[in-house]
Structure formats: C-alpha cells, structure tokens
PDB file of N, H, CA, C and O in Angstrom:
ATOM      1  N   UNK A   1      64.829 -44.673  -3.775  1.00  0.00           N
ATOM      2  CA  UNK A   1      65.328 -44.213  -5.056  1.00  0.00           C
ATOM      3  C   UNK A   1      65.467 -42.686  -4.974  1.00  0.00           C
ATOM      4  O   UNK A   1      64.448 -42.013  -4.821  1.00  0.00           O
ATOM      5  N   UNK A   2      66.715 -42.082  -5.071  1.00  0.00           N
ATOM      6  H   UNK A   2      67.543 -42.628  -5.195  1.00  0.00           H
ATOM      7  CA  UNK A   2      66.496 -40.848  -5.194  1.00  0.00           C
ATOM      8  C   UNK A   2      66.154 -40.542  -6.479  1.00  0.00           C
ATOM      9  O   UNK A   2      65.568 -41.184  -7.351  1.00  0.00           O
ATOM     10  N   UNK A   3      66.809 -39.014  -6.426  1.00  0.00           N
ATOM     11  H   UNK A   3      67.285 -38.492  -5.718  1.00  0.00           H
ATOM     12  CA  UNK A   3      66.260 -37.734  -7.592  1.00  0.00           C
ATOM     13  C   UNK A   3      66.895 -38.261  -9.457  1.00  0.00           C
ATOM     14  O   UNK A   3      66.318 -38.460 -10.527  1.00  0.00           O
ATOM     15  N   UNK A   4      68.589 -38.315  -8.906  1.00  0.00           N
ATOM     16  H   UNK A   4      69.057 -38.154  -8.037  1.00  0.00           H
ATOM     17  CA  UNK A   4      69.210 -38.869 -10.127  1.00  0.00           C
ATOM     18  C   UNK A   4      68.643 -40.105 -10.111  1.00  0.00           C
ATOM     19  O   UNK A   4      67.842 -39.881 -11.018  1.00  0.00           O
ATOM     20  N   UNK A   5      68.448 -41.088  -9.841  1.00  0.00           N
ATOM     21  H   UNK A   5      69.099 -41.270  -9.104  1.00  0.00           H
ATOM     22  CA  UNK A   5      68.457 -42.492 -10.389  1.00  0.00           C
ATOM     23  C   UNK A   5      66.534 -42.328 -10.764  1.00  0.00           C
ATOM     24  O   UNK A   5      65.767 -43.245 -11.057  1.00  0.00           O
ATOM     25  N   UNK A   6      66.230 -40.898 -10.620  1.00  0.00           N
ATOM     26  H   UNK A   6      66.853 -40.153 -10.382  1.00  0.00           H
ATOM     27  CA  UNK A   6      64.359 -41.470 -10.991  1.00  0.00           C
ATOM     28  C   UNK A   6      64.802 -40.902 -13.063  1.00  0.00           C
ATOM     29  O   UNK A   6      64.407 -41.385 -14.124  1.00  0.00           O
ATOM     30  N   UNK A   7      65.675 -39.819 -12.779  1.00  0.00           N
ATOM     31  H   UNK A   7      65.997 -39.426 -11.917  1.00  0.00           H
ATOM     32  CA  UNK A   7      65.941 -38.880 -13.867  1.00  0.00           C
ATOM     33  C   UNK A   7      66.921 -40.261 -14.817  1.00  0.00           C
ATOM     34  O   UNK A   7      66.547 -40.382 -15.983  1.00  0.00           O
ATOM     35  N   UNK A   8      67.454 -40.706 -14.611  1.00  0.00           N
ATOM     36  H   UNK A   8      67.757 -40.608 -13.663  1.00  0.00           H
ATOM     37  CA  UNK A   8      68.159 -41.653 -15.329  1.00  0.00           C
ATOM     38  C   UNK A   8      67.531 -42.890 -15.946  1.00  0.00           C
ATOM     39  O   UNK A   8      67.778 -43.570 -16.941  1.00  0.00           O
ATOM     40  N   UNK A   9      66.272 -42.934 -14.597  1.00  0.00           N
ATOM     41  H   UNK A   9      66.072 -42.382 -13.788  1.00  0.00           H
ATOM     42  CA  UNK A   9      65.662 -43.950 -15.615  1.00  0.00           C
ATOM     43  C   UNK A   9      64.345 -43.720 -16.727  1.00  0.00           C
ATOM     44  O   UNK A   9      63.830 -44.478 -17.548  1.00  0.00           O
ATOM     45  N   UNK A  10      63.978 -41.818 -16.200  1.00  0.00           N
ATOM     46  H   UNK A  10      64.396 -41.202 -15.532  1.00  0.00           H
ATOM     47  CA  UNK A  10      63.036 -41.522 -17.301  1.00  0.00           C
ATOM     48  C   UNK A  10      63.897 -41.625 -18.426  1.00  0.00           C
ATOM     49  O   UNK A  10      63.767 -42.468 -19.314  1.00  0.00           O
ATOM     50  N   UNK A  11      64.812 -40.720 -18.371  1.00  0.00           N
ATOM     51  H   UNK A  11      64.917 -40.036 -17.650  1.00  0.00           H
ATOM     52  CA  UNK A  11      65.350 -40.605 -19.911  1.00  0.00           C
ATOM     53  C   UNK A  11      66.277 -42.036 -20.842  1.00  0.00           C
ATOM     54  O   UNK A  11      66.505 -42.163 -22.045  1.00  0.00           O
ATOM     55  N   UNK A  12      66.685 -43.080 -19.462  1.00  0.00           N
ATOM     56  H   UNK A  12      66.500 -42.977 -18.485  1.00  0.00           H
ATOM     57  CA  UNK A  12      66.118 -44.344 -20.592  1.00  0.00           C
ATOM     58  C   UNK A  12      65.021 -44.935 -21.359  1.00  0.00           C
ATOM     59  O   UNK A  12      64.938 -45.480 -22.460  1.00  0.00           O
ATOM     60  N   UNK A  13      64.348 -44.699 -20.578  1.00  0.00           N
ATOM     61  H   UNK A  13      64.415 -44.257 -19.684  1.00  0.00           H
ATOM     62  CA  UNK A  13      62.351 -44.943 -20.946  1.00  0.00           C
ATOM     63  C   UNK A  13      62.082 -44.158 -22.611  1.00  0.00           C
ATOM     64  O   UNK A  13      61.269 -44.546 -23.450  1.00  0.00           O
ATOM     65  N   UNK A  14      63.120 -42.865 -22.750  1.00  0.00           N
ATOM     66  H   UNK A  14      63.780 -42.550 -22.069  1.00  0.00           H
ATOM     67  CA  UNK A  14      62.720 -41.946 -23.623  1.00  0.00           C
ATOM     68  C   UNK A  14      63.850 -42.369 -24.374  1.00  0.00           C
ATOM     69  O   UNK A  14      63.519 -42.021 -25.507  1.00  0.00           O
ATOM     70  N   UNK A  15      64.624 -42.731 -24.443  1.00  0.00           N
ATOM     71  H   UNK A  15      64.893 -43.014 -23.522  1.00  0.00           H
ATOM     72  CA  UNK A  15      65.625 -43.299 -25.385  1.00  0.00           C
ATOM     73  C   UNK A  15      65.424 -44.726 -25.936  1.00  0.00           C
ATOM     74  O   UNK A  15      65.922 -45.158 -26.976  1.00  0.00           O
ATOM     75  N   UNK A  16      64.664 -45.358 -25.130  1.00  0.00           N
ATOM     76  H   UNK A  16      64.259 -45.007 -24.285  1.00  0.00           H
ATOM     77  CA  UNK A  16      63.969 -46.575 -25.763  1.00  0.00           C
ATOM     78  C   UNK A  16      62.586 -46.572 -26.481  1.00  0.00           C
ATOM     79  O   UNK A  16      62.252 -47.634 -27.006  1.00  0.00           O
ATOM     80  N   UNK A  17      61.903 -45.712 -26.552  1.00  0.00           N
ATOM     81  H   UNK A  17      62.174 -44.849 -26.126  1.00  0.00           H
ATOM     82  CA  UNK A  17      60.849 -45.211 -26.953  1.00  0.00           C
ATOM     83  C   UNK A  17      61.115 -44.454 -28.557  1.00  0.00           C
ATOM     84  O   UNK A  17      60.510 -44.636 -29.614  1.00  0.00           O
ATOM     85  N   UNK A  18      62.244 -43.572 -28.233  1.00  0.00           N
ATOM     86  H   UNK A  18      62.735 -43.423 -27.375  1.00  0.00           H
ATOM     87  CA  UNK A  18      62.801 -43.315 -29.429  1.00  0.00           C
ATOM     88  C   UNK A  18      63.608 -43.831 -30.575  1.00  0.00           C
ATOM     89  O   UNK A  18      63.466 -43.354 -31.701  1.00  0.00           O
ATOM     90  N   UNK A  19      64.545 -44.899 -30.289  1.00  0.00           N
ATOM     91  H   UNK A  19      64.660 -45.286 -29.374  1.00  0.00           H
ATOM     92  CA  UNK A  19      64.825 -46.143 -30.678  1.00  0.00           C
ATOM     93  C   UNK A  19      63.959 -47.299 -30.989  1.00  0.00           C
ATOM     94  O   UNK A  19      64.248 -48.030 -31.936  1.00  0.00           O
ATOM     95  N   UNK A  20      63.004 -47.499 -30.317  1.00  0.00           N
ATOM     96  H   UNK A  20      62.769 -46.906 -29.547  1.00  0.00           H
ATOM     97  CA  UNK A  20      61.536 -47.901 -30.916  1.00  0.00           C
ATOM     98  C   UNK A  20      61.030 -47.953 -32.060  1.00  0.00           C
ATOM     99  O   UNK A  20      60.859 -48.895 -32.833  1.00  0.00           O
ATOM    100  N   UNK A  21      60.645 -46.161 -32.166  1.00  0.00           N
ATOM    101  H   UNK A  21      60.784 -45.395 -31.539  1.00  0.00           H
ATOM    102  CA  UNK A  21      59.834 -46.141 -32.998  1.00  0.00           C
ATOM    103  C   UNK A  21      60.387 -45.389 -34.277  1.00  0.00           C
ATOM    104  O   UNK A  21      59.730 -45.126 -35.284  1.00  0.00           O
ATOM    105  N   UNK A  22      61.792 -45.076 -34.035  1.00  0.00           N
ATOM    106  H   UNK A  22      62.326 -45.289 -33.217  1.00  0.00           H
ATOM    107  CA  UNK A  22      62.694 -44.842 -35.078  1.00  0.00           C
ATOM    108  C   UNK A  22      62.719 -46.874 -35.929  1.00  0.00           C
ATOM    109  O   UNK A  22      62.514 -47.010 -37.136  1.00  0.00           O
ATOM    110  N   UNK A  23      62.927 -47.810 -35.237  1.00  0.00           N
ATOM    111  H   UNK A  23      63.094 -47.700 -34.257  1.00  0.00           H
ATOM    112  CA  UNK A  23      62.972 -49.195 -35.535  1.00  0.00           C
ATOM    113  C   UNK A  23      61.376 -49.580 -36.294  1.00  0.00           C
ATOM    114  O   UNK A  23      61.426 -50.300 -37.291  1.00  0.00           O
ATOM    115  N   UNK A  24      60.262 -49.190 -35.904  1.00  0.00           N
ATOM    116  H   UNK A  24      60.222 -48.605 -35.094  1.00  0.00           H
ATOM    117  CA  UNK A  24      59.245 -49.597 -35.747  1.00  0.00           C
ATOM    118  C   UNK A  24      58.817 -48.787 -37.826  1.00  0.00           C
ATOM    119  O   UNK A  24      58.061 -49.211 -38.700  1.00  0.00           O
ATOM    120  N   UNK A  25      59.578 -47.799 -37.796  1.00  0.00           N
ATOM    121  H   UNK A  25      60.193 -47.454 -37.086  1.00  0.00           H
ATOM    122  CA  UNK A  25      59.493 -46.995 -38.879  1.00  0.00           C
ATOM    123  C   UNK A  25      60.168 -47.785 -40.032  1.00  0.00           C
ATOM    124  O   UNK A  25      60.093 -47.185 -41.104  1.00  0.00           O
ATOM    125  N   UNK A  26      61.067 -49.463 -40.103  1.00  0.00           N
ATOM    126  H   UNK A  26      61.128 -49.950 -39.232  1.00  0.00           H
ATOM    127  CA  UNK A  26      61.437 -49.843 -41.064  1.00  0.00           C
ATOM    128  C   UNK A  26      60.190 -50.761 -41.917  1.00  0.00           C
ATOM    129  O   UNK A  26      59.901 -50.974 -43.094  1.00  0.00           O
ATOM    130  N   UNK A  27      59.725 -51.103 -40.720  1.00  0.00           N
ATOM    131  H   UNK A  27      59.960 -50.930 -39.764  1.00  0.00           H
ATOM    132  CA  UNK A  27      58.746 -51.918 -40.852  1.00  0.00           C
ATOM    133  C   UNK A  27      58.579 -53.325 -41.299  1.00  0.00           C
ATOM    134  O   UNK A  27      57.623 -53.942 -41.771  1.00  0.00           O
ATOM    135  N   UNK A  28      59.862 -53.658 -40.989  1.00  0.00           N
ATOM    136  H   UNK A  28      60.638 -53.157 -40.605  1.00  0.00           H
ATOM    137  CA  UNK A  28      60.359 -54.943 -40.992  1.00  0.00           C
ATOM    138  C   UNK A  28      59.597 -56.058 -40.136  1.00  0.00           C
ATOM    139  O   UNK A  28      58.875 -55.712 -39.201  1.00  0.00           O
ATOM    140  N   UNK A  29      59.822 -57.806 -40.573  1.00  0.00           N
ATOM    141  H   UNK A  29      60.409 -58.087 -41.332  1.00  0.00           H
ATOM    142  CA  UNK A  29      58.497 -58.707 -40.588  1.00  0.00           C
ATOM    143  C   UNK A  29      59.610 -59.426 -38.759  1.00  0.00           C
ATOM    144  O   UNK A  29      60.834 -59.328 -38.850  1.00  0.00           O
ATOM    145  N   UNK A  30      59.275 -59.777 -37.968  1.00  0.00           N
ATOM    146  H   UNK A  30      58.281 -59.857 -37.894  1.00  0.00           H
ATOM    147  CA  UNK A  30      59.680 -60.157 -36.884  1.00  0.00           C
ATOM    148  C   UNK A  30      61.001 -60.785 -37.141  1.00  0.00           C
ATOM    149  O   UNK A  30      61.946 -60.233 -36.578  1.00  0.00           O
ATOM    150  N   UNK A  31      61.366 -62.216 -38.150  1.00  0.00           N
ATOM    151  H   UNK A  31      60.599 -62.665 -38.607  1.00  0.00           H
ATOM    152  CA  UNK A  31      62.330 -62.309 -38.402  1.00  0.00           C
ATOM    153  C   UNK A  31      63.367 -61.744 -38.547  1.00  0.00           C
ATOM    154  O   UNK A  31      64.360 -61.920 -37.841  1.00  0.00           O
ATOM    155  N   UNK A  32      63.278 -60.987 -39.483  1.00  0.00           N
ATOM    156  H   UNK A  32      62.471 -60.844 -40.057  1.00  0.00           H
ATOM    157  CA  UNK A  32      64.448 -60.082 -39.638  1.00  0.00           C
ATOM    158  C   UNK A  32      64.930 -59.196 -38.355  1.00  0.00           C
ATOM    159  O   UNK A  32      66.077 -59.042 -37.935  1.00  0.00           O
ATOM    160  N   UNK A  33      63.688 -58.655 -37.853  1.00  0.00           N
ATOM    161  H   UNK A  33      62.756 -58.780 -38.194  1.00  0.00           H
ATOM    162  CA  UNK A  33      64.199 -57.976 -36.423  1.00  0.00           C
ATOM    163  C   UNK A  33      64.667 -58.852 -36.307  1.00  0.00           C
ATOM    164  O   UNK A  33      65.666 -58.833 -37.025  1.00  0.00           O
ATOM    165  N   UNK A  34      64.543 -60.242 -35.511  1.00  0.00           N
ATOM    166  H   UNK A  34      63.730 -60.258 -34.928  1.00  0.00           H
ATOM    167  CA  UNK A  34      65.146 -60.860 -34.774  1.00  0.00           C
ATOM    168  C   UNK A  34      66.716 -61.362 -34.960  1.00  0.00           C
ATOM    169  O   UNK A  34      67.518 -61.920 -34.210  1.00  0.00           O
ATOM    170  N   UNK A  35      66.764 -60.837 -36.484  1.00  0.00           N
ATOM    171  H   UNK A  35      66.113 -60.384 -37.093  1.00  0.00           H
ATOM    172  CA  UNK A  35      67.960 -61.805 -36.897  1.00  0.00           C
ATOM    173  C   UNK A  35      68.856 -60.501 -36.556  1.00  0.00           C
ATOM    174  O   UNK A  35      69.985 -60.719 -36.116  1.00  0.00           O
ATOM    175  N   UNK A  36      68.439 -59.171 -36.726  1.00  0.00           N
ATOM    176  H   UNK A  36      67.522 -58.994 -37.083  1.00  0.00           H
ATOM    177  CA  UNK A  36      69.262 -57.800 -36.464  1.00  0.00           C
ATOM    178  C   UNK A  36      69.515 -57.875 -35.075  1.00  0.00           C
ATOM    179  O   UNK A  36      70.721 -57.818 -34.837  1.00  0.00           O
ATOM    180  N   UNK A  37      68.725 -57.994 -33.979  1.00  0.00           N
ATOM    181  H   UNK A  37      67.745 -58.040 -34.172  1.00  0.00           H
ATOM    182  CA  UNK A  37      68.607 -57.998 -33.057  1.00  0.00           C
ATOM    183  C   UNK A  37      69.751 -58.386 -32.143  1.00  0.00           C
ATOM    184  O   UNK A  37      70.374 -57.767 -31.280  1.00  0.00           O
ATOM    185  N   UNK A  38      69.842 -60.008 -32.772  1.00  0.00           N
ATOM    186  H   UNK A  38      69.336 -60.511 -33.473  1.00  0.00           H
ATOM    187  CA  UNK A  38      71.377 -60.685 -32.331  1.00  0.00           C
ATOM    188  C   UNK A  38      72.062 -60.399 -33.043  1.00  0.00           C
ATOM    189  O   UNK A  38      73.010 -61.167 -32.882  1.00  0.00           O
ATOM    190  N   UNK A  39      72.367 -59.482 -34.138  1.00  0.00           N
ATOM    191  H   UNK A  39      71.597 -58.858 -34.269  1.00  0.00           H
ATOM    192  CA  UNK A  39      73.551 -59.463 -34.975  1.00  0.00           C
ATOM    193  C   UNK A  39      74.237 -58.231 -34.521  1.00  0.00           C
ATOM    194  O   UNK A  39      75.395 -57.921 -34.798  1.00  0.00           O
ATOM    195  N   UNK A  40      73.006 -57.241 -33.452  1.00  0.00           N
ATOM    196  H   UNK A  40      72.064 -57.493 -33.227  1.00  0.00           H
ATOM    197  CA  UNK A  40      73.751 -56.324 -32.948  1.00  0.00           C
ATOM    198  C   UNK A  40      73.976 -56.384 -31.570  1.00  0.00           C
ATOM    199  O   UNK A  40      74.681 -55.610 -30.923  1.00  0.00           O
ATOM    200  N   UNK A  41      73.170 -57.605 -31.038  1.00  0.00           N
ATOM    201  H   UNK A  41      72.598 -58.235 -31.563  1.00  0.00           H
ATOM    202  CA  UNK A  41      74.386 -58.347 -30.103  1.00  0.00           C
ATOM    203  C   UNK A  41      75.488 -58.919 -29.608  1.00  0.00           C
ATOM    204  O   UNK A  41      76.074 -59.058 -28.535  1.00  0.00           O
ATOM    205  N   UNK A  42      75.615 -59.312 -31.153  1.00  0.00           N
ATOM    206  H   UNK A  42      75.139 -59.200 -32.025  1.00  0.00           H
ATOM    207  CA  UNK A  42      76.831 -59.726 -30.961  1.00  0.00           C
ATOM    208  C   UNK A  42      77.991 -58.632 -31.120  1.00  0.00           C
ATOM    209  O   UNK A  42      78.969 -58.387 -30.414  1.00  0.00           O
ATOM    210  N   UNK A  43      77.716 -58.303 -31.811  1.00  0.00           N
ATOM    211  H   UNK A  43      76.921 -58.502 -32.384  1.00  0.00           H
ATOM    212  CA  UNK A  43      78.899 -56.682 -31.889  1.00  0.00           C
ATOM    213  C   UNK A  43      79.077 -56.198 -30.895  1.00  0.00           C
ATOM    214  O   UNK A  43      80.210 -55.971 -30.473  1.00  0.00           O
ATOM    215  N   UNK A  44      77.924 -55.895 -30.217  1.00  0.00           N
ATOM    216  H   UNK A  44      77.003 -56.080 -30.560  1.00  0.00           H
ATOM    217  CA  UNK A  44      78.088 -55.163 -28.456  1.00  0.00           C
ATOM    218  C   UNK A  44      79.047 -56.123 -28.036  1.00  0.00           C
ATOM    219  O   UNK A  44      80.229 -55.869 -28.268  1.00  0.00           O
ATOM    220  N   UNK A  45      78.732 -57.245 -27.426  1.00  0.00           N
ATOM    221  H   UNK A  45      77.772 -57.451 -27.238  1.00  0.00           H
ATOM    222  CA  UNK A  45      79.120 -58.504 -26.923  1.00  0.00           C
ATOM    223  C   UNK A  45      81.121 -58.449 -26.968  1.00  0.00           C
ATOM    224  O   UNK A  45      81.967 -58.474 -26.073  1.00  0.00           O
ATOM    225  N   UNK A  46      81.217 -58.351 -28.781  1.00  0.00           N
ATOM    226  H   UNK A  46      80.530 -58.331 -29.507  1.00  0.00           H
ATOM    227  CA  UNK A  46      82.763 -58.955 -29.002  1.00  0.00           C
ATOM    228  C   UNK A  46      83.555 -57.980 -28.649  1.00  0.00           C
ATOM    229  O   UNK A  46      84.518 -58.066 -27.887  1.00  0.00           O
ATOM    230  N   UNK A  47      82.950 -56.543 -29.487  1.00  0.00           N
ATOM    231  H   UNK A  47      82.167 -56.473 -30.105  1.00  0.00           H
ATOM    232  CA  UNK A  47      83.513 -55.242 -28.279  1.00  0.00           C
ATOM    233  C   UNK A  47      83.640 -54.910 -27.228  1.00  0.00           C
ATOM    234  O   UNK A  47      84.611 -54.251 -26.856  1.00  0.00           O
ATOM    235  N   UNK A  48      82.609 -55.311 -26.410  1.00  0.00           N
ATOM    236  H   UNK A  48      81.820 -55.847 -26.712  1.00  0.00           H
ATOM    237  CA  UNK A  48      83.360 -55.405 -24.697  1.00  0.00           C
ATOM    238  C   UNK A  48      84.308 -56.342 -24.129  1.00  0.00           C
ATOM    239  O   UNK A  48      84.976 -56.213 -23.103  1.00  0.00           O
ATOM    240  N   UNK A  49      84.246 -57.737 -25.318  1.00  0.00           N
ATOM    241  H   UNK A  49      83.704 -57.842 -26.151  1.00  0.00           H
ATOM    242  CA  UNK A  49      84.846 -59.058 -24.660  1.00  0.00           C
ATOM    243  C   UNK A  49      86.253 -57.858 -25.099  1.00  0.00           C
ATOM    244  O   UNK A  49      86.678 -57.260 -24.111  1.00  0.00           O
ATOM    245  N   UNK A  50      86.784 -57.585 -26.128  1.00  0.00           N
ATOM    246  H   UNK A  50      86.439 -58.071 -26.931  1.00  0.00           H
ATOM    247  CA  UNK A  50      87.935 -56.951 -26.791  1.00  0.00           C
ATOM    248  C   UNK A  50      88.269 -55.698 -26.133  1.00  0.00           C
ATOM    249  O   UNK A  50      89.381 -55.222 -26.362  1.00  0.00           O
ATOM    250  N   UNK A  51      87.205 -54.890 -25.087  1.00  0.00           N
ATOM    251  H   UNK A  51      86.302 -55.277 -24.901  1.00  0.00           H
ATOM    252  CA  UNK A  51      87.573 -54.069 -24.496  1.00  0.00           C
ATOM    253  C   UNK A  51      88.425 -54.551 -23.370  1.00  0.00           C
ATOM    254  O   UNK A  51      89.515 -54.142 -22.969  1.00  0.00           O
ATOM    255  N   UNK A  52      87.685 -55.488 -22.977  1.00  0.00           N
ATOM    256  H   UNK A  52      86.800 -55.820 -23.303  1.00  0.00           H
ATOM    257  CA  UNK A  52      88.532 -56.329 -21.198  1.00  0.00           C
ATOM    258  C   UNK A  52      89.378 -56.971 -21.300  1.00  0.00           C
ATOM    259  O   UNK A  52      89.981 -57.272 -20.270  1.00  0.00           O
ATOM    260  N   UNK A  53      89.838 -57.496 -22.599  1.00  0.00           N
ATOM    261  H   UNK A  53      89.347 -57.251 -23.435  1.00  0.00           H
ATOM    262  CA  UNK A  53      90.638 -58.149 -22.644  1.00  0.00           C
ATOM    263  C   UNK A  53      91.976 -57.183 -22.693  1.00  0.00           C
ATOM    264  O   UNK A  53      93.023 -57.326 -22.062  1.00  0.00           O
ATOM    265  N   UNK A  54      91.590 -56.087 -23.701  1.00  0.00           N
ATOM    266  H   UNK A  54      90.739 -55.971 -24.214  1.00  0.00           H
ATOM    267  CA  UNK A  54      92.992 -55.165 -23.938  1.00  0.00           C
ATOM    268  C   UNK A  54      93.084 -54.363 -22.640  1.00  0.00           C
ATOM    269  O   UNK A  54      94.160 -53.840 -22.352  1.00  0.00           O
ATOM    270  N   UNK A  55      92.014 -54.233 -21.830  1.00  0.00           N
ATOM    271  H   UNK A  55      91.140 -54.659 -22.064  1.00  0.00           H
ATOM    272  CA  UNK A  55      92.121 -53.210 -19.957  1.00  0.00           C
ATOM    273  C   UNK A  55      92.632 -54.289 -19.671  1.00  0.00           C
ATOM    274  O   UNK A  55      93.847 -54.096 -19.695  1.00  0.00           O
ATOM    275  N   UNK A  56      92.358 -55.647 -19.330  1.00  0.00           N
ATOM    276  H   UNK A  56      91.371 -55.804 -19.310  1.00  0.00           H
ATOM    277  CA  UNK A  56      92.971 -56.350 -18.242  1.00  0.00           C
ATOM    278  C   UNK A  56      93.864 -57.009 -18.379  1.00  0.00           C
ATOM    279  O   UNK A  56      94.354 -57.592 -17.412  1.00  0.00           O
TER     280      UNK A  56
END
C-alpha cells in the first residue's frame, strides 16, 4: 500500500466518522435509519443506473 492509497483511506475513515455522528445527532430509533438508509440507496443506485445509461 503506498502513501496516497494510506491518505485516501484515512480521510474516508474521517468522513465516515463525520457522517456518523452528524447522523447519530438525529437520534432516530433503528427503523427509521433503516428505512433512510435504503431510501438513500436507492437514489444513489437510479442515478448511476441513469448515468450509464445516458454515457453508454
């Protein structure tokens, strides 16, 4: 592993940490995470399907 790929994966570590506990601050009951969780999966998801479809 080099230098960039150690630096790329601290500052994911720190972007998930911060996303965390920015999340952790609603204080919402597991359900609901869970139901957000996939609901902002799926958005990721239809936007890339809609990205590849309009690139390819």
């Amino acid at each position: 592993m080099n230098e960039i790929s150690t630096v790329q994966i601290v500052a994911l570590l720190g972007w998930l940490l911060l996303a965390g506990s920015a999340f952790a601050g609603y204080r919402l009951g597991w359900k609901e995470s869970i139901r957000l969780a996939l609901l902002w999966a799926g958005i990721f998801i239809a936007v890339g399907l809609a990205f590849s479809l309009a690139m390819g």
